[in-house]
RODO-320745 format. One record per residue (C-alpha): residue number from 1; residue in one letter; x, y, z. Coordinates in Angstrom, 3 decimals. Example, Ala and Ser with C-alpha at 12.3 -4.5 7.8 and 13.67 -1.06 7.14 Angstrom:
<nodes>
   nr  rest         u         v         w
    1     A    12.300    -4.500     7.800
    2     S    13.670    -1.060     7.140
</nodes>
This chain:
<nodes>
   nr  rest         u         v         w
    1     X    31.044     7.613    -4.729
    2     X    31.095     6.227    -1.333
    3     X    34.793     4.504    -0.342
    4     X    35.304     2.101     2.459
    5     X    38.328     1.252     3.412
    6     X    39.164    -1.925     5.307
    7     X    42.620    -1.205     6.514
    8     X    44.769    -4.168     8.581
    9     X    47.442    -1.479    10.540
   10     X    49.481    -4.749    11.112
   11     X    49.282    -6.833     8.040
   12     X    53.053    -7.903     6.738
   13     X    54.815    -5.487     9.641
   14     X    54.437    -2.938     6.766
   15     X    53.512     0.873     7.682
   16     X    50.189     2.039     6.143
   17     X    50.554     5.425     7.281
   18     X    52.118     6.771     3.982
   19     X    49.448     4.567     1.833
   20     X    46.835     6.275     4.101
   21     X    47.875     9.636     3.530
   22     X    47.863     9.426    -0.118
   23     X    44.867     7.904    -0.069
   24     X    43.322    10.529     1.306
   25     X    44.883    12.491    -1.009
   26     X    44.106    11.106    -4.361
   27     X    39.848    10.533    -3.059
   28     X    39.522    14.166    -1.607
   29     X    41.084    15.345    -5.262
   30     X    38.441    12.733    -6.878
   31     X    36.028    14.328    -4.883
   32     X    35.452    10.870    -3.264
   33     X    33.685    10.729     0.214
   34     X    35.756     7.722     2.026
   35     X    35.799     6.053     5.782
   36     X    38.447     3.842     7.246
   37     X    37.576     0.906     9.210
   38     X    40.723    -0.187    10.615
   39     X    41.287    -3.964    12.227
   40     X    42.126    -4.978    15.759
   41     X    41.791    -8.635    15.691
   42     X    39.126    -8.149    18.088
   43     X    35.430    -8.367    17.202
   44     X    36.349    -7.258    13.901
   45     X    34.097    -9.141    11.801
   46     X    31.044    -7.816    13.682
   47     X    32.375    -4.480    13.966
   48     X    32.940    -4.119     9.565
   49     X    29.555    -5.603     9.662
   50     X    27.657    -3.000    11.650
   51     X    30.171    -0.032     9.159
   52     X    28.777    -1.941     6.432
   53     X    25.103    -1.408     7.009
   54     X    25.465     2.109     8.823
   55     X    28.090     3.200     5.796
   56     X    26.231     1.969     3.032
   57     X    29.542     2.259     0.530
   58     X    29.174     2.351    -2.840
   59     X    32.995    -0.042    -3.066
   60     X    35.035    -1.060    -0.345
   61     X    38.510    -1.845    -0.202
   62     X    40.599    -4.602     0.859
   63     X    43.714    -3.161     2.621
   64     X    45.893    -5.915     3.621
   65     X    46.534    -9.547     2.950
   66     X    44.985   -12.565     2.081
   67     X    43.216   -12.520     5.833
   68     X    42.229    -9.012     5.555
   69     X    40.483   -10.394     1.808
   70     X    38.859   -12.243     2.930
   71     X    37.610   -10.926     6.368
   72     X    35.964    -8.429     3.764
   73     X    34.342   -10.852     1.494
   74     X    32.928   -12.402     4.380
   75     X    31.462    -9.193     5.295
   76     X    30.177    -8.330     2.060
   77     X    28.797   -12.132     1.300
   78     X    25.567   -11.239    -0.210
   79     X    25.532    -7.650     0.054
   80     X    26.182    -6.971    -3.884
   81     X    28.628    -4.229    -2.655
   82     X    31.590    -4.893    -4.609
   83     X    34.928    -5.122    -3.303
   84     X    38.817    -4.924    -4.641
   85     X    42.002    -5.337    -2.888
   86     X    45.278    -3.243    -2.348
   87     X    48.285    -5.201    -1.563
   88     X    49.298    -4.404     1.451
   89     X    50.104    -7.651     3.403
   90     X    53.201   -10.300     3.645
   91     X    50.983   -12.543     1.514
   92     X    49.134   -11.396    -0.928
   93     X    48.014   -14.385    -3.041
   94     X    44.626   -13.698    -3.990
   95     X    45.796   -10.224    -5.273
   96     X    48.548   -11.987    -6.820
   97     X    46.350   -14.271    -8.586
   98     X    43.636   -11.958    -9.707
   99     X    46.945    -9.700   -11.426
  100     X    46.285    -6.708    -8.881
  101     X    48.687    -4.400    -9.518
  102     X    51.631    -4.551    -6.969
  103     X    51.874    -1.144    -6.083
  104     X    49.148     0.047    -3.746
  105     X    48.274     3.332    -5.192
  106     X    47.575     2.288    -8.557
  107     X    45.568    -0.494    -7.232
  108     X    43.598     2.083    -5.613
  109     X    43.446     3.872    -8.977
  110     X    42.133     1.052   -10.630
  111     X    39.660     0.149    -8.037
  112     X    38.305     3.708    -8.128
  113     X    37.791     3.382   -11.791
  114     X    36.901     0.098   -12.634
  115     X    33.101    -0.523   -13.939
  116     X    34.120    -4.751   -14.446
  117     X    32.507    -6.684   -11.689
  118     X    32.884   -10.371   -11.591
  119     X    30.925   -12.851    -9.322
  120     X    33.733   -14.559    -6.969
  121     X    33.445   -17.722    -5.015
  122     X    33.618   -18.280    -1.267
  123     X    34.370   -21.679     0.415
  124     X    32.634   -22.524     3.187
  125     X    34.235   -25.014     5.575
  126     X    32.661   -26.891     8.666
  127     X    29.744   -24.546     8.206
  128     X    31.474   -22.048    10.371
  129     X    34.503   -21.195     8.728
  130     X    35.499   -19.392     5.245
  131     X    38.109   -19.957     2.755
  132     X    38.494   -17.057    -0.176
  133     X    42.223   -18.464    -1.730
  134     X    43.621   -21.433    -0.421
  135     X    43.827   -23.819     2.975
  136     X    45.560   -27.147     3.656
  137     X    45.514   -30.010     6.034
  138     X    49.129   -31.640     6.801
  139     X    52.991   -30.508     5.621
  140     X    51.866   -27.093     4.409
  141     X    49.664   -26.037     7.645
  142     X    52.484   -26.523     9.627
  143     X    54.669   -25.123     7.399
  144     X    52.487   -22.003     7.761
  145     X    51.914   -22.402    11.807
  146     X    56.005   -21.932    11.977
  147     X    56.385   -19.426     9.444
  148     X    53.772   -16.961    11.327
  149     X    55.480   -17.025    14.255
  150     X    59.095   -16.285    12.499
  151     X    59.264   -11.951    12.503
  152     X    61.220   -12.218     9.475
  153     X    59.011   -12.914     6.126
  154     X    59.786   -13.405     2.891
  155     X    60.802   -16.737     0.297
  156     X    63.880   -17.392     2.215
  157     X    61.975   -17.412     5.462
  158     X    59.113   -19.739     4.167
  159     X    61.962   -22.011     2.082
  160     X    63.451   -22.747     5.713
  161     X    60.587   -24.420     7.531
  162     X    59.456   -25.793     3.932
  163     X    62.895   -27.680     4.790
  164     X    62.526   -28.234     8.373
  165     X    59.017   -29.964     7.572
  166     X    59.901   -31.970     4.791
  167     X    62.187   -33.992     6.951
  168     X    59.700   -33.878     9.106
  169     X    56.976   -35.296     7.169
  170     X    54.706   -37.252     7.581
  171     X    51.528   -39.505     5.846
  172     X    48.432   -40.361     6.711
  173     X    44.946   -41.706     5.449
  174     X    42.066   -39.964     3.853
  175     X    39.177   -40.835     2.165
  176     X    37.575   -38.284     0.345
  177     X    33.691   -38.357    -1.110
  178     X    32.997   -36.236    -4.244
  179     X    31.145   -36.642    -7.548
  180     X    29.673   -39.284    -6.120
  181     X    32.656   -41.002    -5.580
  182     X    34.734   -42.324    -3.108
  183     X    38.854   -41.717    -2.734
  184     X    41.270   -42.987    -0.681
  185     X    44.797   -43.164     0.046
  186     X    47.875   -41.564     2.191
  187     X    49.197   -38.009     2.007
  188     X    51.378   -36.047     3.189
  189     X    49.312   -33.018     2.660
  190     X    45.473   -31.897     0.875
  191     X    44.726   -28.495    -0.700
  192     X    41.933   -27.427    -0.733
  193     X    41.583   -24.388    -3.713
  194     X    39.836   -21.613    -4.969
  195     X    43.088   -20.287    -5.846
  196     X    46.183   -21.019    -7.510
  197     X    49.388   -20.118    -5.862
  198     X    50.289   -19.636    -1.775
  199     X    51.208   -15.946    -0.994
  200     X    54.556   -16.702    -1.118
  201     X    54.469   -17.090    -4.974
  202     X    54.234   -21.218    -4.315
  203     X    51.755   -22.807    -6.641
  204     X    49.934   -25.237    -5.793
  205     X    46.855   -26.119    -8.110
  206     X    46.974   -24.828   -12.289
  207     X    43.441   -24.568   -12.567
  208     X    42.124   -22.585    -9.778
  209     X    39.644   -20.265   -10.812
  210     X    37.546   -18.345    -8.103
  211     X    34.615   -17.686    -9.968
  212     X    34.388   -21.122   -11.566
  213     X    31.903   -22.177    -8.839
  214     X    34.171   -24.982    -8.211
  215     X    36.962   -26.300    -6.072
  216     X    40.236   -28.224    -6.230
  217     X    40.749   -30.953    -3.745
  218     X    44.947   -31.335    -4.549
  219     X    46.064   -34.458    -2.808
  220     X    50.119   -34.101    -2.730
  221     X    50.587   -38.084    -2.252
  222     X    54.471   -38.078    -1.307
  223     X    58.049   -36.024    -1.221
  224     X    60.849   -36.838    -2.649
  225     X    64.364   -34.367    -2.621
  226     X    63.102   -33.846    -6.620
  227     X    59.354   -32.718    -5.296
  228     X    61.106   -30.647    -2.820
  229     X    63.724   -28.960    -5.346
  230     X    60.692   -28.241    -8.058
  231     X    58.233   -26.567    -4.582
  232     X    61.171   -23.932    -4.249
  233     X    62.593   -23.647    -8.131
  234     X    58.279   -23.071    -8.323
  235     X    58.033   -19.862    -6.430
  236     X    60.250   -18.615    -9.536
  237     X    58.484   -20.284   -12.204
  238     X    55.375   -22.461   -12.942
  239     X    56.708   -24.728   -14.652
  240     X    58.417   -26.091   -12.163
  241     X    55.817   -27.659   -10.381
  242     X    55.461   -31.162    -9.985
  243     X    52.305   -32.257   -11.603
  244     X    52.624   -35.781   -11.220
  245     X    53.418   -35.714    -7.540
  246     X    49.412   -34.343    -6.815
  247     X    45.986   -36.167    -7.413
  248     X    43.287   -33.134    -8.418
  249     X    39.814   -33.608    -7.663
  250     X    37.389   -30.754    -9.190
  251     X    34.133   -30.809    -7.178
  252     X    31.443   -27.935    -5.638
  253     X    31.135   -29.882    -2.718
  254     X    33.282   -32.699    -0.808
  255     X    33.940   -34.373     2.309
  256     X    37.292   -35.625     3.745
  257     X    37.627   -37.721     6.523
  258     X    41.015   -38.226     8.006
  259     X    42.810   -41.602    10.006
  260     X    44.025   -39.187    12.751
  261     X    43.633   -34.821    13.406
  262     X    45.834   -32.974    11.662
  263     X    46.614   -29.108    11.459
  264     X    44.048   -26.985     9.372
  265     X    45.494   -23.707     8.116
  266     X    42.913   -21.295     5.484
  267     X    44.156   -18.129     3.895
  268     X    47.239   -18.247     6.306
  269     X    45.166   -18.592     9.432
  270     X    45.916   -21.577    11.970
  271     X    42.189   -22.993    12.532
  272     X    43.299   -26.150    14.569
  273     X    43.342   -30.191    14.179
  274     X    40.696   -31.872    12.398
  275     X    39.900   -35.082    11.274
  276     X    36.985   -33.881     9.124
  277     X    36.332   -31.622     6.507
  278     X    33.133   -30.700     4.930
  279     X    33.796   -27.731     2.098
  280     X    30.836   -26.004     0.092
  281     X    31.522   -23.934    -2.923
  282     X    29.548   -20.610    -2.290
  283     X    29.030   -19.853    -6.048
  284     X    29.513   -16.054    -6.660
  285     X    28.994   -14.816    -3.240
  286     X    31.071   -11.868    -3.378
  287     X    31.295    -9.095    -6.092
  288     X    34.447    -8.396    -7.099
  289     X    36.256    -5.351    -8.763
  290     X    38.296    -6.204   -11.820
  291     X    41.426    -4.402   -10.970
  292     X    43.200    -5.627   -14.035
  293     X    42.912    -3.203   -17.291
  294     X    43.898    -5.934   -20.358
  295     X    42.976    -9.472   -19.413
  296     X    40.746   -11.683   -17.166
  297     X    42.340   -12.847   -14.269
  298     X    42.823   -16.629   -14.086
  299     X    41.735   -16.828   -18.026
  300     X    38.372   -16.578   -16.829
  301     X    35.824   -16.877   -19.604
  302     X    32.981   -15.656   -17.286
  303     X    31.429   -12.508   -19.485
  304     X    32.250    -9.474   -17.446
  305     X    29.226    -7.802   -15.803
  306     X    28.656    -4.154   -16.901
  307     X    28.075    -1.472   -13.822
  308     X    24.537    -0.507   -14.296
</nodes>
């Protein structure tokens, strides 16, 4: 077997050296042949690329966070090289949601022995940008835009300009077309899902489902102290989100225009201000390594594909 490892030395101020060397370790005892690719935030995506094709690997692995995920399912869009993740980042939501194990090794472990491939969805955005887990428009972008530039991490950290931007807040109008169908109305903030909870252990949509070929549009219509009290108890426990503070539309394909630009934010990366959104479901795009040993992840009931 041929390993690639997609490494983000950065990702969550967390040191991969010790992760590295016992990687190393555990392939050179499985006899595995293995490369790391290691990010620079420069050129990166055409740099993995050009690995990719040279490399040829046989499974590649996600080393990071939720950016690092999906900078290599972007890479691997249509390659049928499969790819799993190891948890390495200060958000790891989509590993989170797909029931990766937590601690990196094993994840490895599992990775390396896994023959369960699911097909798993890709958002496309704009036709230029990519969404793997979740993005927003509104409260939670900036939410995020603070948060990222705070050195300190964690729930406390992300519970403290959660605060500062709920009295903050602020609506405006959308009008959203899907299912042939028009919506409109005011927000304080749209989801837009392939996912179910933020890397911070917030969830925000029940029924993601990345290999569902569909998306959530999650329209979070206002905030009251309750909303606000059930966002942070939710981090803790599902079922303490407020279901009937959020509109859901289910769609593969939608288009949102917005009364004025607001802030952008997908997989925890600041894109900008927009006042229009065009997002295509890119139906099994990626193939993914089912890293978890007893169940589906997201109570998928997508047959498993068999290795050939």
């Amino acid at each position: 077997m041929k390993l690639l490892f997609v490494v983000n030395p950065v990702s969550g101020d967390i040191d991969k050296k010790q992760f590295l060397q016992e990687a190393t370790k555990l392939c050179s005892n499985k006899l595995i042949e293995y490369r790391f690719f290691k990010t620079t935030g420069v050129d990166d995506k055409e740099n993995l690329k050009k690995v990719i094709r040279e490399y040829s690997p046989d499974k590649v692995a996600s080393a990071g966070g939720d950016g690092t995920t999906l900078l290599t399912a972007v890479c691997l869009k249509n390659t049928g090289i499969p790819m799993g993740i190891i948890p390495l980042g200060s958000a790891n939501g989509m590993a989170n949601d797909l029931a990766v194990n937590r601690d990196p090794l094993i994840a490895l472990a599992d990775l390396i022995h896994s023959e369960k491939y699911l097909d798993l969805d890709l958002i496309l955005i704009n036709d230029k940008y990519f969404c793997i887990h979740i993005g927003d428009i509104g409260f939670n972008a900036k939410i995020i835009e603070d948060y990222s530039k705070d050195p300190r991490r964690g729930k406390i950290t992300y519970l403290k300009y959660f605060i500062k931007a709920y009295y903050s807040k602020q609506t405006f109008e959308y009008e959203i077309l899907a299912n042939k169908k028009v919506y409109k109305g005011k927000a304080i903030m749209i989801g837009i899902c392939n996912g179910r909870k933020y890397g911070t252990g917030v969830p925000l949509n029940k029924n993601g489902n990345p290999f569902d070929g569909k998306l959530e549009i999650v329209l979070v219509n206002y905030a009251t102290a309750k909303t606000l009290l059930s966002a942070g108890l939710s981090i803790f426990n599902d079922d303490y989100i407020d279901i009937h503070n959020a509109q859901v539309i289910e769609s593969n394909e939608v288009s949102i225009f917005l009364s004025e630009k607001k802030i952008l934010q997908l997989d925890g990366e600041i894109i900008g201000k927009v006042d229009e959104i065009h997002a295509k479901v890119l139906k099994g795009a990626v193939r993914y390594i089912s890293q978890n040993k007893t169940v589906l992840p997201i109570n998928t009931k997508k047959e498993i594909k068999q290795n050939a």
